[in-house]
C-alpha positions in Angstrom: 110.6 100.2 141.9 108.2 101.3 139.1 108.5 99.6 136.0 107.9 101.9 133.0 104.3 101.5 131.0 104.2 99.1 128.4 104.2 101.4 124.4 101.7 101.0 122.1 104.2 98.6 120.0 104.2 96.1 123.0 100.7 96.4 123.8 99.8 95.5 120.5 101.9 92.2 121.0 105.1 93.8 119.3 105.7 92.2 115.8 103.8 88.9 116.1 100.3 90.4 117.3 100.9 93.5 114.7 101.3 90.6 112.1 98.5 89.3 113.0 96.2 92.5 113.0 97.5 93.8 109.7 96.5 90.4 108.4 93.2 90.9 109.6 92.6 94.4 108.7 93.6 93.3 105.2 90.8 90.3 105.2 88.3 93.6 106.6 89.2 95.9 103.2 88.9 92.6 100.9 85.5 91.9 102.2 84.6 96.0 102.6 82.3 96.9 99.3 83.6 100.6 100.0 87.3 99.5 99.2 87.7 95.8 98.1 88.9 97.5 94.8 91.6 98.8 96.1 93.0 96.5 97.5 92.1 93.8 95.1 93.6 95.5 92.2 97.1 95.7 93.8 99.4 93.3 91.7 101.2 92.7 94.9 99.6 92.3 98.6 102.0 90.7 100.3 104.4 93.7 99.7 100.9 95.9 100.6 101.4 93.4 103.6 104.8 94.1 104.2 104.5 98.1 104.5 102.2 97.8 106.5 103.3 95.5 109.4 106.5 98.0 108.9 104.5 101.3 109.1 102.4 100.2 111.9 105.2 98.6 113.9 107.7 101.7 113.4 104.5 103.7 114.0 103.8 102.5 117.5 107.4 102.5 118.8 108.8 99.5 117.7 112.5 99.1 116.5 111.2 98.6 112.7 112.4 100.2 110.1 109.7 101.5 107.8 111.1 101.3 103.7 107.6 102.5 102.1 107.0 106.1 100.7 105.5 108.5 103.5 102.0 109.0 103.2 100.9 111.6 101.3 103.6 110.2 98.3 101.4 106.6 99.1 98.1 108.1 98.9 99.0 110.8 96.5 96.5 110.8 93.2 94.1 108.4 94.4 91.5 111.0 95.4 90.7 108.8 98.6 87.5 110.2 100.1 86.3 111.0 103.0 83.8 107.9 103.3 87.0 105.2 102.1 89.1 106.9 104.5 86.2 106.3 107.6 85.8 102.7 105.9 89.4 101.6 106.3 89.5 102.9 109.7 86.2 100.9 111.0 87.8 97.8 109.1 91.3 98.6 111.3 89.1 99.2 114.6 87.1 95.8 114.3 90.8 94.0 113.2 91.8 95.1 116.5 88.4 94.0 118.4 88.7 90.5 116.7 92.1 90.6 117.3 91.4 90.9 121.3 93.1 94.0 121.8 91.3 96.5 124.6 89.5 99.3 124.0 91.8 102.1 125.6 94.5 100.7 123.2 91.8 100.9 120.2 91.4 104.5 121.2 94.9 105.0 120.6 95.6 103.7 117.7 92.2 105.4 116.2 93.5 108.5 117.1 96.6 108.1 115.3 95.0 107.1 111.7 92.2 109.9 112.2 95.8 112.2 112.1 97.3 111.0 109.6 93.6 111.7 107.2 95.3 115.3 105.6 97.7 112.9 104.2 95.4 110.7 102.6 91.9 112.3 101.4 92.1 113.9 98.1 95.8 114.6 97.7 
C-alpha cells in the first residue's frame, strides 16, 4: 500500500516547525540593513508574527485559516523594490537552512515567494 507524500505544510513540521521558521525569518529581516526598517517600524510584530505563521501555514496546505489582507492590499503603497523583495527572500531561504529543513523543500518554497513578487514590488 502506498502511503501518499507528505505536503509542503507537513514537511515544514506543520504549525510547530512553521512557528519556528517565521520566528527566524523575522530575527533575518531585523538584522538585514536592506529591510530592518520595515520591520522595526511596525508598532506591532507579533501580529506581523501572527500573519505570517497563518499565511505560510494556509499557504503550504495546512488547515489554517489565513485573516490578513491578500497581498497586493499588504504590500500595496510601499513601493517595495526589486532588491528588498530579493533581501526578504534570501533572509526566508537561510531561516529555512538554520532551521534544518532540505534543500528540495527550500526549492519549493522559493519558488512560491518568487510568484507571489507581481504582488509585492512597486504596487
Amino acid at each position: 500500500m502506498n502511503t501518499p507524500a507528505a505536503t509542503l505544510y507537513e514537511r515544514l513540521g506543520k504549525r510547530p516547525g512553521i512557528t519556528n521558521i517565521t520566528r527566524q525569518l523575522i530575527k533575518n529581516h531585523l538584522a538585514n540593513p536592506l529591510i530592518s526598517t520595515r520591520y522595526a517600524a511596525s508598532d506591532d510584530i507579533d501580529r506581523v508574527e501572527l500573519r505570517a505563521i497563518e499565511f505560510f501555514c494556509a499557504g503550504t496546505g495546512g488547515p489554517e485559516t489565513y485573516s490578513g489582507k491578500d497581498m497586493l492590499a499588504t504590500h500595496k503603497g510601499m513601493n517595495i523594490s526589486e532588491q528588498e523583495f530579493v533581501a526578504v527572500i534570501d533572509d526566508a531561504m537561510a531561516a529555512l537552512e538554520t532551521c534544518g529543513v532540505d534543500s528540495p523543500t527550500r526549492s519549493e518554497v522559493l519558488a512560491i515567494l518568487w510568484s507571489l513578487k507581481g504582488e509585492v514590488i512597486r504596487v
